[in-house]
SELO-113310 format. One record per residue (C-alpha): x, y negated, z negated. Coordinates in steps of 0.5 Angstrom, whole numbers. Layout:
// residues N
- X | Y | Z .
...
//
This chain:
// residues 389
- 0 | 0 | 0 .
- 6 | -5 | -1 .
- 7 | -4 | 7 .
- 0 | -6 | 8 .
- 0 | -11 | 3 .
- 6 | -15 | 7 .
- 3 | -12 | 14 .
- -4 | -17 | 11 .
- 0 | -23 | 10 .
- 3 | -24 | 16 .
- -4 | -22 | 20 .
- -6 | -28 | 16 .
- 0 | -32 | 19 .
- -3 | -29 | 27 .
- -9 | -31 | 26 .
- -7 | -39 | 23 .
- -3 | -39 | 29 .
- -6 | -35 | 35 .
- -10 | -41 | 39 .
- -4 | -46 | 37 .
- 3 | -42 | 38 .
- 7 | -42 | 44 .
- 7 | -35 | 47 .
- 15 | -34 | 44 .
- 12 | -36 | 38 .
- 6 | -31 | 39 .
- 11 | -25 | 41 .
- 16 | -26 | 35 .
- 10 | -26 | 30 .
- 7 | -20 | 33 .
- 14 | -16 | 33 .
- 15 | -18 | 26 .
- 8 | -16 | 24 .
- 9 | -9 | 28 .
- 15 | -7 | 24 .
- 11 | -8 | 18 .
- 5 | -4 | 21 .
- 11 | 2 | 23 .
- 14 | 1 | 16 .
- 8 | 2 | 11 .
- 7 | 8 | 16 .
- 13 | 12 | 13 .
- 10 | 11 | 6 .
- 4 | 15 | 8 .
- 1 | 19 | 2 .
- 2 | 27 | 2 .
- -2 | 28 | -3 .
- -7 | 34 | 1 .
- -13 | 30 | -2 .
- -13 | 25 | 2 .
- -13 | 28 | 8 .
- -21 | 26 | 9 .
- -24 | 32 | 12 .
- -31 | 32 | 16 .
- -38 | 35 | 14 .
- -41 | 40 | 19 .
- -48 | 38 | 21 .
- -54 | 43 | 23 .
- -57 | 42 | 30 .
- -64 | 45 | 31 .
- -69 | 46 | 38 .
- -75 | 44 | 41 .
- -83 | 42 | 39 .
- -88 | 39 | 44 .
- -89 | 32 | 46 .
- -94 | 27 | 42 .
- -99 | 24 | 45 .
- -103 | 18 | 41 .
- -110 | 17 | 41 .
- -108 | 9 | 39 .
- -116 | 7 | 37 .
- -115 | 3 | 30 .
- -120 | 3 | 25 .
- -117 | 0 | 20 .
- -114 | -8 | 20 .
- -110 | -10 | 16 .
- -48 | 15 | 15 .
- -50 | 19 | 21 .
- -52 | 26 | 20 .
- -53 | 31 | 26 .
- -46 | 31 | 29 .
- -41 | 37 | 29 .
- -34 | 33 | 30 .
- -30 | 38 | 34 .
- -22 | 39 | 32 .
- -20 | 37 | 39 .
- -24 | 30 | 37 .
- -20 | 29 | 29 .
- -13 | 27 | 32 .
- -15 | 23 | 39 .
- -9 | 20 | 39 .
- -2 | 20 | 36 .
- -1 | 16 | 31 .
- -8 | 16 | 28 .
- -6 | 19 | 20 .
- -10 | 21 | 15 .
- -10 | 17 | 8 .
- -8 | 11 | 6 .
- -5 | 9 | 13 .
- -11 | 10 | 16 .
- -16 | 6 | 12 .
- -10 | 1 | 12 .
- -10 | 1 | 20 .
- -19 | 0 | 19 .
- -18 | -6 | 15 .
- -13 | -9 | 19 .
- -17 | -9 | 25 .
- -23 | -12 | 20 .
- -20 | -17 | 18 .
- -18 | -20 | 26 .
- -24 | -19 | 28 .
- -28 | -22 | 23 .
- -23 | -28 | 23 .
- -22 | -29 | 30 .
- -29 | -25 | 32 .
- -28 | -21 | 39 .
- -24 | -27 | 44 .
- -18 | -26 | 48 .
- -14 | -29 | 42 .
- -17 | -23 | 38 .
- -15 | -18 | 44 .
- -8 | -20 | 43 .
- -9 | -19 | 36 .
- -10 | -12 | 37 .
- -5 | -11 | 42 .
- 0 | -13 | 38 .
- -2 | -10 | 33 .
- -2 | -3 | 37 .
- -5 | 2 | 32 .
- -7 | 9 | 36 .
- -15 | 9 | 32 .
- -20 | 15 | 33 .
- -26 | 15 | 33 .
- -26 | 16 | 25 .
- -23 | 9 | 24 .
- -27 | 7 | 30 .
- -34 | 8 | 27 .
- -31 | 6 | 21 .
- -29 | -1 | 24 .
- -36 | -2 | 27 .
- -40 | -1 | 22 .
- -37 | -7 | 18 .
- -39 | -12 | 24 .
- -44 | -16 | 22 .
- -43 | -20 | 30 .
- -47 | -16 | 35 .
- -42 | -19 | 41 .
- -36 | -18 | 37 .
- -38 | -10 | 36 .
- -39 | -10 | 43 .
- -33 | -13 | 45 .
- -30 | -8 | 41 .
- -34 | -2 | 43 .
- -32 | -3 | 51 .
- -25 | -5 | 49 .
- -23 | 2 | 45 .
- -27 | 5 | 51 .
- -22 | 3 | 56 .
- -16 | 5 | 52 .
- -12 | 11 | 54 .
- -13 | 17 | 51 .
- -19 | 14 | 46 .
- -26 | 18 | 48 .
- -32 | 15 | 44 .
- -36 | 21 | 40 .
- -43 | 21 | 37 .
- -42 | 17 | 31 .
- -40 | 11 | 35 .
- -45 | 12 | 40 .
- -50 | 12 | 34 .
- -47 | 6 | 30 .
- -47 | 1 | 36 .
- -55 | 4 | 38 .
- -57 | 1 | 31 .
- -52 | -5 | 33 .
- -56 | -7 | 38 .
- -62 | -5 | 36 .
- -62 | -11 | 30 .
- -60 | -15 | 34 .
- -66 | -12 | 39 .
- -61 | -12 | 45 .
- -66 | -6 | 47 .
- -63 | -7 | 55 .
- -56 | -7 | 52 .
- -58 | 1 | 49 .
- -61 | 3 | 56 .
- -54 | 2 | 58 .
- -51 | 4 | 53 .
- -55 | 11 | 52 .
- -54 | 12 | 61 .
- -46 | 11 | 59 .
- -46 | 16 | 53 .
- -49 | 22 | 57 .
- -45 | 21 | 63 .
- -39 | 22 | 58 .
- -42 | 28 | 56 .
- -43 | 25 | 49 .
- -50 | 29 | 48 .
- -56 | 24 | 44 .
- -57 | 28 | 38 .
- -63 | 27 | 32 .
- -59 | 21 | 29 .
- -59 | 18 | 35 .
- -66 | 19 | 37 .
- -68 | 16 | 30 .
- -63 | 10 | 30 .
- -67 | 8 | 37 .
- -74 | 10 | 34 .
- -73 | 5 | 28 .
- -70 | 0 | 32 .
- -76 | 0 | 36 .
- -81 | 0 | 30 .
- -76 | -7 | 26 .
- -78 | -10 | 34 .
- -86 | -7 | 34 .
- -86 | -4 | 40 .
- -90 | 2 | 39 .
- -91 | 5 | 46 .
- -83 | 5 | 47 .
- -82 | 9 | 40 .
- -87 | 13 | 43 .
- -83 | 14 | 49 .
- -77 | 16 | 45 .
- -81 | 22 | 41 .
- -84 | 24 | 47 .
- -76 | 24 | 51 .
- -73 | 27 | 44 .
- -77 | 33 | 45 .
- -76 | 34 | 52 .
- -69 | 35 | 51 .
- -71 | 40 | 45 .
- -69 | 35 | 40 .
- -73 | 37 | 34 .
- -76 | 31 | 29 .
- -74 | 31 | 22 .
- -77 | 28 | 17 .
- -74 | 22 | 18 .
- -77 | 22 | 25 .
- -84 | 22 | 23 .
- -83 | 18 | 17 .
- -81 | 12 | 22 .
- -87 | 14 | 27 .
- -92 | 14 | 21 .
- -89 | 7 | 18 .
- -90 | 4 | 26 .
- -97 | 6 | 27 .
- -99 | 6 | 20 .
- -97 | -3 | 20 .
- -100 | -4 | 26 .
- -106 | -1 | 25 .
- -107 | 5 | 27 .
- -109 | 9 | 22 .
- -112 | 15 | 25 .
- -105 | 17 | 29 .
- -101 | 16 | 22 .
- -105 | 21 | 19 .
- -104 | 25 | 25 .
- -98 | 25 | 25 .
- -97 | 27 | 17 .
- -101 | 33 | 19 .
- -96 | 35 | 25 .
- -90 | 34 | 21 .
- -93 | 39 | 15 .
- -95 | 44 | 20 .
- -88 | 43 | 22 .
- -86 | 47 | 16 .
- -83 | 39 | 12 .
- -84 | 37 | 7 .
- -86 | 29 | 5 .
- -82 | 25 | 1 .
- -84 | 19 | -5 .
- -84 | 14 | 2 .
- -89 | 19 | 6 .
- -93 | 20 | 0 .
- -94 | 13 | -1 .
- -95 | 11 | 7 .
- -101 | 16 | 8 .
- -105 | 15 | 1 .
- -105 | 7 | 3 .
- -107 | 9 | 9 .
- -112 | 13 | 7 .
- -115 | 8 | 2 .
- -115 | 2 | 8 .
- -119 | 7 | 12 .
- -125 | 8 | 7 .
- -122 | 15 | 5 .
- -121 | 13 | -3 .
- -122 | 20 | -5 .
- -117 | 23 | -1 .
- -113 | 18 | -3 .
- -114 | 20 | -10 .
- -114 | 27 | -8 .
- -106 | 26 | -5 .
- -103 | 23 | -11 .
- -106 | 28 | -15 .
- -101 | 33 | -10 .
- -96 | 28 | -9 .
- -95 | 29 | -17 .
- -97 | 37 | -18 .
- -91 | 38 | -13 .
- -86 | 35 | -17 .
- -85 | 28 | -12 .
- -85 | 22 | -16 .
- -89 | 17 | -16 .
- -85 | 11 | -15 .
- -88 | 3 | -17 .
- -89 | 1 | -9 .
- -94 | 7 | -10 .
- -97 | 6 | -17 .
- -98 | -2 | -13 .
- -102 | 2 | -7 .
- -107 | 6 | -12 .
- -107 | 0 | -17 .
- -110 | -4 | -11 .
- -113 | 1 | -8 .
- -118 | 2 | -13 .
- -118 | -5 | -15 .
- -122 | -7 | -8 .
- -127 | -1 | -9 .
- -128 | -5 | -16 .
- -127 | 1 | -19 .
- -123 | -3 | -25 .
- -122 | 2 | -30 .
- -118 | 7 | -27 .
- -114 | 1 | -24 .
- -112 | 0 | -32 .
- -111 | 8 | -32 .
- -106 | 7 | -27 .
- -103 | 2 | -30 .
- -102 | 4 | -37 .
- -100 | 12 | -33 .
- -95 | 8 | -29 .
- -92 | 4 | -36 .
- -92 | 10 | -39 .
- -88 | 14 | -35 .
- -83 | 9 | -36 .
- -84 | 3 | -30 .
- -83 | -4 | -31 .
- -89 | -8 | -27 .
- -86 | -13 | -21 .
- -90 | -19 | -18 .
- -95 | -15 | -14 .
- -98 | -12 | -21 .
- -98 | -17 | -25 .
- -102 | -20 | -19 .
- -107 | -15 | -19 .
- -108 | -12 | -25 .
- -108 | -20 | -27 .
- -115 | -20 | -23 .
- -117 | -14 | -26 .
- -117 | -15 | -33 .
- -121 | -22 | -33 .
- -126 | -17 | -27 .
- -126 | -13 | -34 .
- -127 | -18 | -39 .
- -120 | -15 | -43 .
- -119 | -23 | -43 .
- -114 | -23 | -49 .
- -109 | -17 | -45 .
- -109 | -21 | -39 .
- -107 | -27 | -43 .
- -101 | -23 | -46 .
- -100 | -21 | -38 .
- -99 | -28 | -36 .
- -94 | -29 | -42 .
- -90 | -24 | -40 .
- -90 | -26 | -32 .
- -88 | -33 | -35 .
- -82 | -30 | -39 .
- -80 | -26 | -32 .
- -81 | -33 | -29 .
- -87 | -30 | -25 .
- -93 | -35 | -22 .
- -99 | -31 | -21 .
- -103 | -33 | -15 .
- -108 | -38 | -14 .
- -114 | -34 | -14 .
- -111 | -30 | -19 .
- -110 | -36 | -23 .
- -116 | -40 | -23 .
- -120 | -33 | -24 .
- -117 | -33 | -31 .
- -118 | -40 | -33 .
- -125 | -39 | -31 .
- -126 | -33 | -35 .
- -123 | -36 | -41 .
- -128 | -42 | -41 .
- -134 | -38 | -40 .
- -132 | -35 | -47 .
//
């Protein structure tokens, strides 16, 4: 690490005079700082276990394609890749251990400093570390600038002996989708099949979220169907999101669909899952059943967490069943949750429909020492209710 600390320090001086110095200058300040990369090199950990090993990951096979009935009656890390042996050393020079995260930040610190320019590419020449694409998806997953991952992604991909894998194919996936470059991913998923770098389920999910952060349905729905096409089996990750997608946009009766197509799937739902369709039950008039799931959820040992208590609170508040609203809430208190905002709000509203106007004063105590404001409605509701005593 000393030779990492000295290697920094004059990567610090490069980047201050980059845009400024004369070439000479340039030239002699980037020999300096390759001869403290070369040196921290030779004082690599031989420690075994610091050798970083990778985790083996399962594939799986083909389901049929969905096709959704979308009439609305209600308002309102990558895992998947095996990494070849041929793959963990793509290039001479790539050591495992301390140099190897040394190299990574090395690399973040130009980029972040000079962002992806041609003062940053010389930067990086000079440099002249042989990275995999280990280190590569390491780098790219700390590049919050979507045009610098991208200007760092193409560059890496012309370099002699550098082939881009699956993982950081995925990470610019998710890249690009924040940034809702959906154009730049079509292109971006052409170039991977052509380097013979097959999609996988991680991919898939990635651009299915990103679809979903974007509201565009009809092209998260297209890359379900295409998934499958491929025998690229859903996880549960893939119906989660699906059923979060069709769920906020209102289209309730697919949502559920799709929860009884992934139990039949042999999957079981998760806390997030359990909570998505119990509202989207409730929203749709089916309070009972609703009701009848959270019963389940528990019964199978899944454990409610407070975004559920929230639903089921709410859900029977706007039905005016008040009083299972209050055993709700005193359950959720009583397994050890603290109310937020939204409960306070609702269960606020609830014990002045109630009459509990004492409780309700205590409640408002407490949202003041958390330095809550209830709303309005909530507000005026309780001040009406204490005059009418």
């Amino acid at each position: 690490m000393v030779g990492y600390s000295w290697c920094e320090e004059f990567l610090g001086s490069f980047v201050m005079f980059c845009n400024k110095a004369s070439e000479s200058k340039r030239a002699t300040l980037a020999s300096t700082i390759l001869v403290a990369v070369k040196s921290s090199s030779s004082s690599r950990s031989s420690d075994p276990c610091d050798r970083k090993k990778p985790i083996p990951q399962i594939s799986r096979s083909y389901s049929g394609q969905f096709t959704p009935n979308t009439q609305k009656f209600g308002d309102n890390n990558l895992d998947g890749f095996t990494r070849p042996m041929i793959q963990t050393k793509v290039m001479t020079g790539a050591v495992p251990g301390t140099r190897q995260f040394s190299v990574v930040e090395s690399v973040c610190r130009i980029l972040h400093q000079l962002k992806w320019s041609p003062a940053s590419e010389e930067a990086l020449e000079k440099l002249n570390c042989a990275l995999d694409p280990y280190q590569a998806n390491q780098i790219l997953k700390q590049l919050q600038d979507y045009r610098v991952a991208v200007g760092f992604f193409y560059w890496l991909k012309q370099r002699p002996g550098f082939k881009h894998d699956g993982h950081t194919y995925t990470t610019m996936v998710g890249i690009l989708g924040r940034a809702r470059e959906f154009g730049a991913i079509n292109k971006l998923f052409g170039q991977m099949i052509t380097d013979g770098c097959k999609p996988n389920i991680a991919t898939y999910n990635r651009l299915i979220h990103s679809y979903g952060r974007a509201n565009y349905l009809n092209e998260a729905v297209g890359v379900f169907n295409q998934m499958q096409k491929v025998r690229c089996v859903p996880d549960r990750v893939t119906y989660r999101a699906l059923i979060d997608i069709h769920a906020k946009s209102g289209y309730l009766d697919v949502a559920i669909n799709l929860y009884q197509r992934m139990q039949e799937a042999g999957l079981s739902p998760d806390t997030f899952t359990y909570s998505l369709i119990i509202n989207c039950l409730g929203k749709a008039g089916h309070l009972t059943a609703a009701h009848k799931l959270f019963c389940e959820m528990v019964s199978q040992g899944c454990v409610p967490n407070l975004v559920t208590y929230n639903i089921m609170i709410a859900l029977h508040a706007k039905a005016r069943k008040y009083q299972c609203s209050l055993q709700l809430y005193r359950g959720m208190q009583s397994s050890g949750f603290e109310p937020d905002k939204v409960t306070y709000s609702i269960i606020m509203e609830v014990l002045g429909h109630c009459g509990h106007l004492d409780e309700a004063e205590a409640v408002f105590a407490e949202m003041k020492r958390k330095n809550w404001i209830p709303d309005e409605p909530v507000y005026g509701l309780l001040v009406g209710k204490i005059w009418q005593r």
